[in-house]
C-alpha positions as CSV (number, residue, x, y, z in Angstrom):
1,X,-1.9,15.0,11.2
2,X,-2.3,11.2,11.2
3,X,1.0,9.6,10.8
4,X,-0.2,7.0,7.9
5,X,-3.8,7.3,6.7
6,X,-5.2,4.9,3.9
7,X,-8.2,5.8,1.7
8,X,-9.7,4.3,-1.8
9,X,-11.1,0.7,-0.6
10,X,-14.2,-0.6,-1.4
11,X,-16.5,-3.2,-3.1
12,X,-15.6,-3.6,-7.4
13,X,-16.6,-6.7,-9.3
14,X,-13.8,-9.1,-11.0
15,X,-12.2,-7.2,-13.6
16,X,-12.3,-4.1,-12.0
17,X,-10.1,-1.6,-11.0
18,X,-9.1,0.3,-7.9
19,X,-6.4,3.0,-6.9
20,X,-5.7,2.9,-2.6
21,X,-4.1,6.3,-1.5
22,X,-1.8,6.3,1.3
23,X,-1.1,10.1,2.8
24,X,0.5,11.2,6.5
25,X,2.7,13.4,8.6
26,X,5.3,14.6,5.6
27,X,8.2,13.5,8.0
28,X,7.1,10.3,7.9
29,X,5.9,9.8,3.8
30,X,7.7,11.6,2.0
31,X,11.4,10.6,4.0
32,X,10.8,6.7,3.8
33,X,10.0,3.8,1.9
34,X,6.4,3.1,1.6
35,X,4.8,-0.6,1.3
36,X,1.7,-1.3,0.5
37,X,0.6,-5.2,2.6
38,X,-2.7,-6.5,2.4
39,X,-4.4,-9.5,5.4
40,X,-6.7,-11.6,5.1
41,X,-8.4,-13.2,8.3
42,X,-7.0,-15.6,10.0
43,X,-3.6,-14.8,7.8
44,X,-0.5,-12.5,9.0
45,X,0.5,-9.9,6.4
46,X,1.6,-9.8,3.0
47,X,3.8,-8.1,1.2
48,X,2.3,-6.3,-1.7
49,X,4.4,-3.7,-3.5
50,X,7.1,-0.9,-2.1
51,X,8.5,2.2,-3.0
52,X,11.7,3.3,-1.8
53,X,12.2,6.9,-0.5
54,X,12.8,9.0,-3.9
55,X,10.6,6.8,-5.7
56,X,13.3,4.9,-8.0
57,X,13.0,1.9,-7.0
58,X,9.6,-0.7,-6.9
59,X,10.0,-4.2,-6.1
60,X,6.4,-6.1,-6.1
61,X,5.4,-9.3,-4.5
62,X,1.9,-9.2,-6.4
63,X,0.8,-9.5,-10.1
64,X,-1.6,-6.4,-11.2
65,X,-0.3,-3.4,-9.1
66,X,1.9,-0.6,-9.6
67,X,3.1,1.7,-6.9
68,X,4.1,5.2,-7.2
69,X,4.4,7.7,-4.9
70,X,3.8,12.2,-5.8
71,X,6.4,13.8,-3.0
72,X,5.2,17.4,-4.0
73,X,1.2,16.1,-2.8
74,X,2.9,13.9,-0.3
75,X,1.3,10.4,-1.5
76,X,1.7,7.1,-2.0
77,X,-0.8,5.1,-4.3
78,X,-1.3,1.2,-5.6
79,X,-3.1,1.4,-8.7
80,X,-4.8,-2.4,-8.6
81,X,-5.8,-3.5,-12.0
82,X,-7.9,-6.9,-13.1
83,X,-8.9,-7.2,-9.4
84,X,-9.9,-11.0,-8.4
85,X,-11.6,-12.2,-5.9
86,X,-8.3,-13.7,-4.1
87,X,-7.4,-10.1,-3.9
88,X,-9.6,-9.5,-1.2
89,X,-8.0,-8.3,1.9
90,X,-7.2,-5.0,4.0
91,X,-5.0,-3.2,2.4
92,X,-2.2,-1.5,4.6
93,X,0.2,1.9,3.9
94,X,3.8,1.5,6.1
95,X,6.3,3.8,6.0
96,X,9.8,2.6,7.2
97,X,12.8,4.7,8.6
98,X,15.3,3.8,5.9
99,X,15.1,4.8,2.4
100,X,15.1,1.8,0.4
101,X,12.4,-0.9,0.4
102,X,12.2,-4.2,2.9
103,X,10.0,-6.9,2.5
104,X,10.0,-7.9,6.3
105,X,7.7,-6.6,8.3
106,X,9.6,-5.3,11.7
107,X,11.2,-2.9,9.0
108,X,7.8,-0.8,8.8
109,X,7.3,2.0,11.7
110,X,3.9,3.5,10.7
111,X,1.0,1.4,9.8
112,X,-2.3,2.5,8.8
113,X,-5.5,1.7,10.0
114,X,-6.3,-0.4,6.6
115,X,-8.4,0.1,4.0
116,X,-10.6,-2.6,2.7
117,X,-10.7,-4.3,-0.8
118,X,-13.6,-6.2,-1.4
119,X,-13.9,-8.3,-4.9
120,X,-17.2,-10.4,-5.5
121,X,-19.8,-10.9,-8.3
């Protein structure tokens, strides 16, 4: 099984919403914290939102978007509400080795392939 896998991107109009799924190797998921980044070109990554490893804690660096994780299904999800066009970006899952959330980068492991988010009229 792919370590982290993201799925749910796409193309929505302003307004719009979208939910990004983030799934993996179970060792890996479900026995971190799991951050959700997005990039833009040109740009280096962005912290978005992150979960820590039983899912108590949230701490969010974006407006619009919760995170929540399902252990038992072994997911992680960013429901993204109101989208704008600014919110346009990849979208990345990571998946640290420590429990509780970082907003720095090196923390992260795992790193999905990305999942785009695309927000135009």
């Amino acid at each position: 099984q792919a370590q982290v896998v993201e799925s749910g991107g796409g193309e929505v109009q302003p307004g719009e919403s979208l939910k990004l799924s983030c799934t993996g190797s179970r060792e890996i998921i479900s026995r971190a914290a799991v951050a959700w980044w997005s990039q833009v070109p040109g740009e280096g990554r962005h912290f978005v939102a992150g979960i820590s490893m039983a899912g108590g804690k949230t701490h969010y660096q974006k407006p619009r978007v919760t995170i929540s994780r399902d252990h038992d299904n072994n997911m992680v999800y960013l429901q993204m509400d109101s989208l704008e066009p600014d919110d346009t970006a990849v979208y990345y899952c990571a998946a640290s080795s420590e429990p509780y959330i970082s907003v720095y980068e090196g923390d992260y492991d795992y790193w999905g392939q990305g999942t785009q988010v695309t927000v135009s009229s």
